[in-house]
PyMOL Python script that loads the backbone (N, CA, C, O; Angstrom):
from pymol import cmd

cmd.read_pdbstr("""\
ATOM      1  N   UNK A   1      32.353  10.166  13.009  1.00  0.00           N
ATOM      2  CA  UNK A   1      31.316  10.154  12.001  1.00  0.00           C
ATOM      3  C   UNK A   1      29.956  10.162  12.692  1.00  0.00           C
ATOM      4  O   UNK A   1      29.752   9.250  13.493  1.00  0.00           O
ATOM      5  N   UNK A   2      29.289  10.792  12.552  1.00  0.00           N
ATOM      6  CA  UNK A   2      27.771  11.171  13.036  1.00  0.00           C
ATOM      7  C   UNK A   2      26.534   9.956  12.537  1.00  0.00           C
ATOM      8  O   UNK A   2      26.107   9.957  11.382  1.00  0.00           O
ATOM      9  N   UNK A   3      26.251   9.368  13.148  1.00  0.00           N
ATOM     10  CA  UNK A   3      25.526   8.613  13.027  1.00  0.00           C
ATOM     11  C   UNK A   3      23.636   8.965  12.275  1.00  0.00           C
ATOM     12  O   UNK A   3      22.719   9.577  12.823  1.00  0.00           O
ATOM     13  N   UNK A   4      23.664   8.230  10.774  1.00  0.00           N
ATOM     14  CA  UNK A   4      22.862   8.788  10.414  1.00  0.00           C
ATOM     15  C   UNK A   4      21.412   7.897  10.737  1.00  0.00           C
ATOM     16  O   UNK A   4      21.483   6.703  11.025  1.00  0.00           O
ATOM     17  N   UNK A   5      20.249   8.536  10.663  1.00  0.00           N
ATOM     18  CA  UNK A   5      18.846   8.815  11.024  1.00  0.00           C
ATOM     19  C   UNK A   5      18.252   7.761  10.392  1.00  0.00           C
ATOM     20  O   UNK A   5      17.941   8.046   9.236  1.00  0.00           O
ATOM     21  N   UNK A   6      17.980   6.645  10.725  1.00  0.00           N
ATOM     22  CA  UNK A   6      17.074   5.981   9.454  1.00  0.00           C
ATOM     23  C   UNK A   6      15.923   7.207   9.385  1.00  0.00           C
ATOM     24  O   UNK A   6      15.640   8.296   9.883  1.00  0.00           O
ATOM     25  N   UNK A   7      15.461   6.200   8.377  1.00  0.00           N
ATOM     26  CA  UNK A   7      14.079   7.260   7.546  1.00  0.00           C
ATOM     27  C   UNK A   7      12.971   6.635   8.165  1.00  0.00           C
ATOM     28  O   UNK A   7      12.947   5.404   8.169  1.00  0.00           O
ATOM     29  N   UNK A   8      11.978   7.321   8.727  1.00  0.00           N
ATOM     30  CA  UNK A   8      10.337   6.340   8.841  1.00  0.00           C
ATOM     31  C   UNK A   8       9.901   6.569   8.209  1.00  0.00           C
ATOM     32  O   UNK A   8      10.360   7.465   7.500  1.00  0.00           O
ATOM     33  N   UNK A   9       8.351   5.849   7.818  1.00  0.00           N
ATOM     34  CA  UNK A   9       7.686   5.799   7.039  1.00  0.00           C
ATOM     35  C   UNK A   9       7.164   6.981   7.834  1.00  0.00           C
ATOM     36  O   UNK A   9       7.344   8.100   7.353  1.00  0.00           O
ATOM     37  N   UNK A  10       6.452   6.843   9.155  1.00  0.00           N
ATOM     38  CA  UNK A  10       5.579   7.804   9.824  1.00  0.00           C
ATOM     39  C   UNK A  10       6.060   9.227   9.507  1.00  0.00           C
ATOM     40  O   UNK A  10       5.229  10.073   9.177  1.00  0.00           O
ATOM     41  N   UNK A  11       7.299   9.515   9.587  1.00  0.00           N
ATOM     42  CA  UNK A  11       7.800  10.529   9.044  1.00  0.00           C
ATOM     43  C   UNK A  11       7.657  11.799   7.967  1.00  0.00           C
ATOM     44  O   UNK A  11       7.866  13.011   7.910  1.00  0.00           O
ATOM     45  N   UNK A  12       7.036  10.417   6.949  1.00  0.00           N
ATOM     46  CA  UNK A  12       6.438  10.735   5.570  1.00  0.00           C
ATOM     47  C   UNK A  12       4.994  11.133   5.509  1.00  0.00           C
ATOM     48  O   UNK A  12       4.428  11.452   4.463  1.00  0.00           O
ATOM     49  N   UNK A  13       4.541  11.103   6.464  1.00  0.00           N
ATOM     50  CA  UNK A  13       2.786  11.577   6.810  1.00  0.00           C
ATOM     51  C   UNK A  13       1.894  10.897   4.826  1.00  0.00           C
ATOM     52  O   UNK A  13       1.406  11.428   3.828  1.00  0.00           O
ATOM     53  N   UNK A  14       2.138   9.768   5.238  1.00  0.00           N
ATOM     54  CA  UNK A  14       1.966   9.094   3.810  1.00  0.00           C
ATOM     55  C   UNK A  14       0.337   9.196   4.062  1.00  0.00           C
ATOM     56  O   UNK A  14      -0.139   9.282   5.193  1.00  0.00           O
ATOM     57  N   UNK A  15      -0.421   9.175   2.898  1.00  0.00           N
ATOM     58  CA  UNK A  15      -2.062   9.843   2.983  1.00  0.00           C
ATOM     59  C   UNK A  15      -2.665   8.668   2.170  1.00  0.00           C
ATOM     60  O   UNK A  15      -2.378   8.392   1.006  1.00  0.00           O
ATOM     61  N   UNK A  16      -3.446   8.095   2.878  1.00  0.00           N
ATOM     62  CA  UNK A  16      -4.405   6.863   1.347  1.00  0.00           C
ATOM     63  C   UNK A  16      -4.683   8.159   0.310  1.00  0.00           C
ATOM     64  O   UNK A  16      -4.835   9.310   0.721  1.00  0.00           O
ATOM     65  N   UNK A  17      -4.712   7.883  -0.687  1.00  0.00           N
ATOM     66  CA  UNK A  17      -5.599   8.228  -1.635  1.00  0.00           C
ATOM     67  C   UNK A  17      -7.020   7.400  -2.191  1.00  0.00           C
ATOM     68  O   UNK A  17      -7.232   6.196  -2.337  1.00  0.00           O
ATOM     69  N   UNK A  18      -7.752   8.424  -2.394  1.00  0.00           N
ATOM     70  CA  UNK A  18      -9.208   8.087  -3.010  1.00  0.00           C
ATOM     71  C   UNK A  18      -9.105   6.973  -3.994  1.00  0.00           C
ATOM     72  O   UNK A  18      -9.642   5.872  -3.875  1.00  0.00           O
ATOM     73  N   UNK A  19      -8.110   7.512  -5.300  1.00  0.00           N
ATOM     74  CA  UNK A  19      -8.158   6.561  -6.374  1.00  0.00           C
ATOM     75  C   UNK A  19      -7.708   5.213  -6.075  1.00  0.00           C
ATOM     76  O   UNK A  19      -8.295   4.256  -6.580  1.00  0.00           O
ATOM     77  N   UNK A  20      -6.894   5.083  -5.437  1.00  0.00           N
ATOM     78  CA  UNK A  20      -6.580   3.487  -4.182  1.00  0.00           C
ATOM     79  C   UNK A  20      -8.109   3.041  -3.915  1.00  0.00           C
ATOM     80  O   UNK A  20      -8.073   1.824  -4.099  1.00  0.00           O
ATOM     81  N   UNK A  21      -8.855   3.239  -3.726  1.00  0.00           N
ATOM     82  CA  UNK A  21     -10.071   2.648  -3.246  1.00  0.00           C
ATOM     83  C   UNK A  21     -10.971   2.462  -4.739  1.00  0.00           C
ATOM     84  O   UNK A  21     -12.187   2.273  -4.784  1.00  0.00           O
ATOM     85  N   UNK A  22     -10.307   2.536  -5.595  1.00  0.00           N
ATOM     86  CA  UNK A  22     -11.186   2.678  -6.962  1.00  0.00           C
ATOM     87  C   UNK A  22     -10.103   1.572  -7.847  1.00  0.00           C
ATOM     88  O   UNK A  22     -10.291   1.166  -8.994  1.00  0.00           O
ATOM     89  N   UNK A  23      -9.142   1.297  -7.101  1.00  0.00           N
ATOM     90  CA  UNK A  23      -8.430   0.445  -7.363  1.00  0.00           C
ATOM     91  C   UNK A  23      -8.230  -0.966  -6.643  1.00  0.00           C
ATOM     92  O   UNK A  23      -7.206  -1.627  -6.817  1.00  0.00           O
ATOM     93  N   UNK A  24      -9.563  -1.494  -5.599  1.00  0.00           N
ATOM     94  CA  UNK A  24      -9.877  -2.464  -4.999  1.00  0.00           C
ATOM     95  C   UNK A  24      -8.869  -2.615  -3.979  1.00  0.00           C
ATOM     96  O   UNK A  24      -8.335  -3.719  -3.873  1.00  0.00           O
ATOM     97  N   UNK A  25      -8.428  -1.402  -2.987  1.00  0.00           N
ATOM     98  CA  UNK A  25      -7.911  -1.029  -1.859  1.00  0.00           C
ATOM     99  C   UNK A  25      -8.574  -0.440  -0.981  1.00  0.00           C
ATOM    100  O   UNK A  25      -8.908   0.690  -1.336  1.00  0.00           O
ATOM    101  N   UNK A  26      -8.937  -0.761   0.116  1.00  0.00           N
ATOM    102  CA  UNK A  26      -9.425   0.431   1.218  1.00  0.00           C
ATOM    103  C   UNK A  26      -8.198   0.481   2.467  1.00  0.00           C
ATOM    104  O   UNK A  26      -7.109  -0.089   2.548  1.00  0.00           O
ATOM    105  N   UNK A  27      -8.933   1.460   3.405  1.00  0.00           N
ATOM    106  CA  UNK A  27      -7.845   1.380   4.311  1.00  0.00           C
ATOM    107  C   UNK A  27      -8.414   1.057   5.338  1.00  0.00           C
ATOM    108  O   UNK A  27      -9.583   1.289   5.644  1.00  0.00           O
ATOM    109  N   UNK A  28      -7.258   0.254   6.194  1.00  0.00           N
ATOM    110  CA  UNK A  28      -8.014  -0.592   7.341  1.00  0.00           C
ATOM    111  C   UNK A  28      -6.317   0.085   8.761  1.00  0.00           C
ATOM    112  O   UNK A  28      -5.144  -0.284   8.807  1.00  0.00           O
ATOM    113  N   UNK A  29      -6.854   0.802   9.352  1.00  0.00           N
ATOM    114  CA  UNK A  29      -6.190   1.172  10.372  1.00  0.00           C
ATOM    115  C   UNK A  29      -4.938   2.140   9.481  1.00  0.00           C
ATOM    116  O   UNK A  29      -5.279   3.118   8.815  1.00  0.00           O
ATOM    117  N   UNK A  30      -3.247   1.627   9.607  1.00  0.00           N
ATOM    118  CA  UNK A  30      -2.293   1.950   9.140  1.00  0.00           C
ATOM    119  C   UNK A  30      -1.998   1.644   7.567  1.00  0.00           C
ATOM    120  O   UNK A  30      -1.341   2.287   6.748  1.00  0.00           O
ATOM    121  N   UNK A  31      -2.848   0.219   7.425  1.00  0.00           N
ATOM    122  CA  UNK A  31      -2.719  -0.418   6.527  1.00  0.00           C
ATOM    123  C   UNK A  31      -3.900  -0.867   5.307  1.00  0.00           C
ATOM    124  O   UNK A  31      -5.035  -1.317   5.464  1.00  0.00           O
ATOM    125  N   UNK A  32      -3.148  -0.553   4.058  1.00  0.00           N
ATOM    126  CA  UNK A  32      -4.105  -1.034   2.747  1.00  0.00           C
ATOM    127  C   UNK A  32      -4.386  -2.190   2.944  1.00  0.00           C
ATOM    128  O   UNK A  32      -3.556  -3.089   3.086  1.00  0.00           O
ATOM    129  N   UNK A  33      -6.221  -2.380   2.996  1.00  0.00           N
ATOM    130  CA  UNK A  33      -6.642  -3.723   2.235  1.00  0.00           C
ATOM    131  C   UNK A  33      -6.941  -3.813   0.944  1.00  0.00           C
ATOM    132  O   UNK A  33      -6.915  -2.798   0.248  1.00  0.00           O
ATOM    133  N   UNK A  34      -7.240  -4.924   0.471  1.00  0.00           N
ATOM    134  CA  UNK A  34      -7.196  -5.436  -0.342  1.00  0.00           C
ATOM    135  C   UNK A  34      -8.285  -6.088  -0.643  1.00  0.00           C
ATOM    136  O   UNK A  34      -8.265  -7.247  -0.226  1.00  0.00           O
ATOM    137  N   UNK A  35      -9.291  -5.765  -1.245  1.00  0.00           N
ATOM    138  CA  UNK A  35     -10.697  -6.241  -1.245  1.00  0.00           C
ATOM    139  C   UNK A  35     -11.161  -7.274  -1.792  1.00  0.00           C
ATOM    140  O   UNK A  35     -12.210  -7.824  -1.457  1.00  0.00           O
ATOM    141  N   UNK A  36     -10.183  -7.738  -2.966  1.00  0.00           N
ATOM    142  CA  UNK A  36      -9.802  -9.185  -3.248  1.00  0.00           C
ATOM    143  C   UNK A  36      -9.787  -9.968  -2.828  1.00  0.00           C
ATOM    144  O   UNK A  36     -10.640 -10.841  -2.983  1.00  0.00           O
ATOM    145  N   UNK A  37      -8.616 -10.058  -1.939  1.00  0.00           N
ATOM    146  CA  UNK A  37      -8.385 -11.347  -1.241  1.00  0.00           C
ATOM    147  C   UNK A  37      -7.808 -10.825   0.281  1.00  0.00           C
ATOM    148  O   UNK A  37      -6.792 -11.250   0.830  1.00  0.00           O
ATOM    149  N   UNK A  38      -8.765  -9.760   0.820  1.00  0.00           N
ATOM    150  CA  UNK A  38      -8.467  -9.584   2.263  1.00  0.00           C
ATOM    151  C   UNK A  38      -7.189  -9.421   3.078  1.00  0.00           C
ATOM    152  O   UNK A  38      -7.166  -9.342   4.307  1.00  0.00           O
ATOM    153  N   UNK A  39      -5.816  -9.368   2.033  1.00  0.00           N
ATOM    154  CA  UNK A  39      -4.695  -8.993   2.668  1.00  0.00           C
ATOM    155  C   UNK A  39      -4.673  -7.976   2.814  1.00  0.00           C
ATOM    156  O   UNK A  39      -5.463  -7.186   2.299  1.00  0.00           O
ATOM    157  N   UNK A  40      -3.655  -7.660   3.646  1.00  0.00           N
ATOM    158  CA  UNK A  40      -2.885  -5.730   3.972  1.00  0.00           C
ATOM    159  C   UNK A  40      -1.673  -5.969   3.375  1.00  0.00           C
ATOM    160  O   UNK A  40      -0.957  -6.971   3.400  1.00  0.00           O
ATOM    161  N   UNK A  41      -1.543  -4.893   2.829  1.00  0.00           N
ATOM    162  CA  UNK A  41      -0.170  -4.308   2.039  1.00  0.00           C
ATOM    163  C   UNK A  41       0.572  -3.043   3.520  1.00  0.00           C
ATOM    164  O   UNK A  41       0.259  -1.927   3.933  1.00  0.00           O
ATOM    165  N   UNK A  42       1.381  -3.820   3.777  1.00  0.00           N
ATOM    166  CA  UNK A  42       1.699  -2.877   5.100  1.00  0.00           C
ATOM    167  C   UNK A  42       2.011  -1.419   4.969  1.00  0.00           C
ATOM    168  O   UNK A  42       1.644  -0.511   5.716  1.00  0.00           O
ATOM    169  N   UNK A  43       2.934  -1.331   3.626  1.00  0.00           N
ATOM    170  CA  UNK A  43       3.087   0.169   3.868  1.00  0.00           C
ATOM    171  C   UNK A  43       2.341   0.978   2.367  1.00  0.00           C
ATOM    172  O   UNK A  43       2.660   0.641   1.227  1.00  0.00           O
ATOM    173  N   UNK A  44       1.515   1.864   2.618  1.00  0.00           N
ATOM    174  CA  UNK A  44       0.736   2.381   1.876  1.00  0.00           C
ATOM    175  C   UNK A  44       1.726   2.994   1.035  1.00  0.00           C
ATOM    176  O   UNK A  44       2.374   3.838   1.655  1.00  0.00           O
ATOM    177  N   UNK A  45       1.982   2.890   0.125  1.00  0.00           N
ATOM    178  CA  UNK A  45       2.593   3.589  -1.201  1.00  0.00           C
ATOM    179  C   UNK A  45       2.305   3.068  -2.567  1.00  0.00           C
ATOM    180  O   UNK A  45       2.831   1.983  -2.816  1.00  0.00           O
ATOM    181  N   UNK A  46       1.695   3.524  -3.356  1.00  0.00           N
ATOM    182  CA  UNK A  46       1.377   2.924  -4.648  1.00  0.00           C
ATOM    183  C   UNK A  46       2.405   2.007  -5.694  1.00  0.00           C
ATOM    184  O   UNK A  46       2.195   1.503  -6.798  1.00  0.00           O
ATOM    185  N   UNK A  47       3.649   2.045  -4.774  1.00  0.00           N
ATOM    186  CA  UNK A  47       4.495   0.855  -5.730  1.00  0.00           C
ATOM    187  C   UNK A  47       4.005  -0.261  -5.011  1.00  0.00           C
ATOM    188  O   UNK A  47       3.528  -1.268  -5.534  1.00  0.00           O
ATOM    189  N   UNK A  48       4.144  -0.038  -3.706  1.00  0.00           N
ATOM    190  CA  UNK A  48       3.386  -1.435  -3.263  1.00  0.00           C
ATOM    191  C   UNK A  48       2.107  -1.634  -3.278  1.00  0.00           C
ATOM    192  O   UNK A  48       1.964  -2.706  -2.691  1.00  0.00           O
ATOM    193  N   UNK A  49       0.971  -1.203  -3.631  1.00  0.00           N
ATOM    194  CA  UNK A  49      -0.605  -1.700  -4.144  1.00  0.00           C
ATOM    195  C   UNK A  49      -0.303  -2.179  -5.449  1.00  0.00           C
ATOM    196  O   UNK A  49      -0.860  -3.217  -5.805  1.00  0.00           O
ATOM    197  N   UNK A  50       0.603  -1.516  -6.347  1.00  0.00           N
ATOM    198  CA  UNK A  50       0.374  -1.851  -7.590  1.00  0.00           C
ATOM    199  C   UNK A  50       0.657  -3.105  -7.996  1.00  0.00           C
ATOM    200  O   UNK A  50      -0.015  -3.730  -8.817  1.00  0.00           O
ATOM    201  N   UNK A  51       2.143  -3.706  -7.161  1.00  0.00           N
ATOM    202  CA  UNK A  51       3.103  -4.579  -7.061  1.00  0.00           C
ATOM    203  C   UNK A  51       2.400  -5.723  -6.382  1.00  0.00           C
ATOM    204  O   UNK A  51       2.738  -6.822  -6.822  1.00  0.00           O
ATOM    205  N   UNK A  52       1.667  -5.732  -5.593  1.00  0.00           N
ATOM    206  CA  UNK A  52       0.230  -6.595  -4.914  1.00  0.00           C
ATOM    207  C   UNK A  52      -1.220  -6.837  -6.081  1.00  0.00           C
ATOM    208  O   UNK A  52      -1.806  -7.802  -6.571  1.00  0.00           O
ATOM    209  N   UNK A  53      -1.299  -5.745  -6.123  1.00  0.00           N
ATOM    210  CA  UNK A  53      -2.279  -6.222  -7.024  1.00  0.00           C
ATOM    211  C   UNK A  53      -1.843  -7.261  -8.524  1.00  0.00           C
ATOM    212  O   UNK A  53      -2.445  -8.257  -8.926  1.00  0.00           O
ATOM    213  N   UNK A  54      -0.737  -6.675  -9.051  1.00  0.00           N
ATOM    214  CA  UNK A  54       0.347  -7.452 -10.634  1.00  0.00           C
ATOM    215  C   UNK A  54       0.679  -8.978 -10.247  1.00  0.00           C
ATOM    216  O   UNK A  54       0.737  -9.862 -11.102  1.00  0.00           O
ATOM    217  N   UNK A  55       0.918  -9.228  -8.700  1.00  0.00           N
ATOM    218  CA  UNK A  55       1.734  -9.716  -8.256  1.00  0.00           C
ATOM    219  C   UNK A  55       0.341 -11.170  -8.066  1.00  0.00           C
ATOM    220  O   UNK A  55       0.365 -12.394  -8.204  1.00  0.00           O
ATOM    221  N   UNK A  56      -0.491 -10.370  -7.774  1.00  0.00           N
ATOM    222  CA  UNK A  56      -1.621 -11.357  -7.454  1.00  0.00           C
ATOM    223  C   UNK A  56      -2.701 -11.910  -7.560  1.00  0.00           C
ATOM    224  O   UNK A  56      -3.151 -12.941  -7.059  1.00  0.00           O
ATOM    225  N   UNK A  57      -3.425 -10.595  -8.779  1.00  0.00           N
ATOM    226  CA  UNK A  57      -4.563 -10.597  -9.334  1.00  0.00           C
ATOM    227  C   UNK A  57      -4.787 -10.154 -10.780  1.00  0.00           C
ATOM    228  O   UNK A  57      -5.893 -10.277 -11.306  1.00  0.00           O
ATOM    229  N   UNK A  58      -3.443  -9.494 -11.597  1.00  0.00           N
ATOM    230  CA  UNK A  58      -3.704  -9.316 -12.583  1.00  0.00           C
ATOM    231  C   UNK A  58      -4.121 -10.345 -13.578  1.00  0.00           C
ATOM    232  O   UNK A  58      -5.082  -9.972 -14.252  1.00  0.00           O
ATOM    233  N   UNK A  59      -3.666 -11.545 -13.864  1.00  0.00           N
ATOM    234  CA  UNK A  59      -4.180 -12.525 -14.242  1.00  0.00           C
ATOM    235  C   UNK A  59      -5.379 -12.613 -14.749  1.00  0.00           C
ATOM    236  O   UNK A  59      -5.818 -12.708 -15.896  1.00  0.00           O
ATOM    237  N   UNK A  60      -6.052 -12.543 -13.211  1.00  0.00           N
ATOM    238  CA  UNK A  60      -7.494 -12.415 -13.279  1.00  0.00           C
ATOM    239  C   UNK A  60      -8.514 -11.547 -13.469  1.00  0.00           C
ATOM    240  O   UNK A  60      -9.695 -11.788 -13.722  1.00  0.00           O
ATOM    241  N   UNK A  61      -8.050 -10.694 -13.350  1.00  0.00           N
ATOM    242  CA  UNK A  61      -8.441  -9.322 -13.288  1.00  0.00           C
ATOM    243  C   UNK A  61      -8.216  -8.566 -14.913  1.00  0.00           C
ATOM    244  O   UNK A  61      -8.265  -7.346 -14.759  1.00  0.00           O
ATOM    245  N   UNK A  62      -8.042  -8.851 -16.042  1.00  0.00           N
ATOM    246  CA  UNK A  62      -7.325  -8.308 -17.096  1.00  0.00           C
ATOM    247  C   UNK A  62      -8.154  -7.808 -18.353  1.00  0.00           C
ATOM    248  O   UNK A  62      -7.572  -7.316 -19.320  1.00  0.00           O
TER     249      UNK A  62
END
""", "prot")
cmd.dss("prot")
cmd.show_as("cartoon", "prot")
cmd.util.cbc("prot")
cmd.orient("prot")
């Protein structure tokens, strides 16, 4: 049996988007900040900003 490939992220040539930054995200190196409360969301994909932001600021934010 052939041993299969994990997947990378790098792989995915994943791109910030603009509207991420209109959504109180910028990008800081590899990784989304968070202009809120200064965390990084490690891997840039909009389930995880969205899931960070619901997760942590909607509350307040509403």
């Amino acid at each position: 049996m052939a041993e299969k490939r994990k997947r990378k992220i790098d792989d995915e040539c994943r791109q910030f988007q603009e509207e991420w930054s209109l959504k109180y995200f910028i990008k800081s190196g590899e990784k989304a900040l968070c202009v809120i409360c200064n965390e990084t969301v490690a891997v840039i994909k909009e389930y995880n900003l969205r899931r960070h932001y619901q997760s942590k600021h909607q509350d307040k934010y509403v």
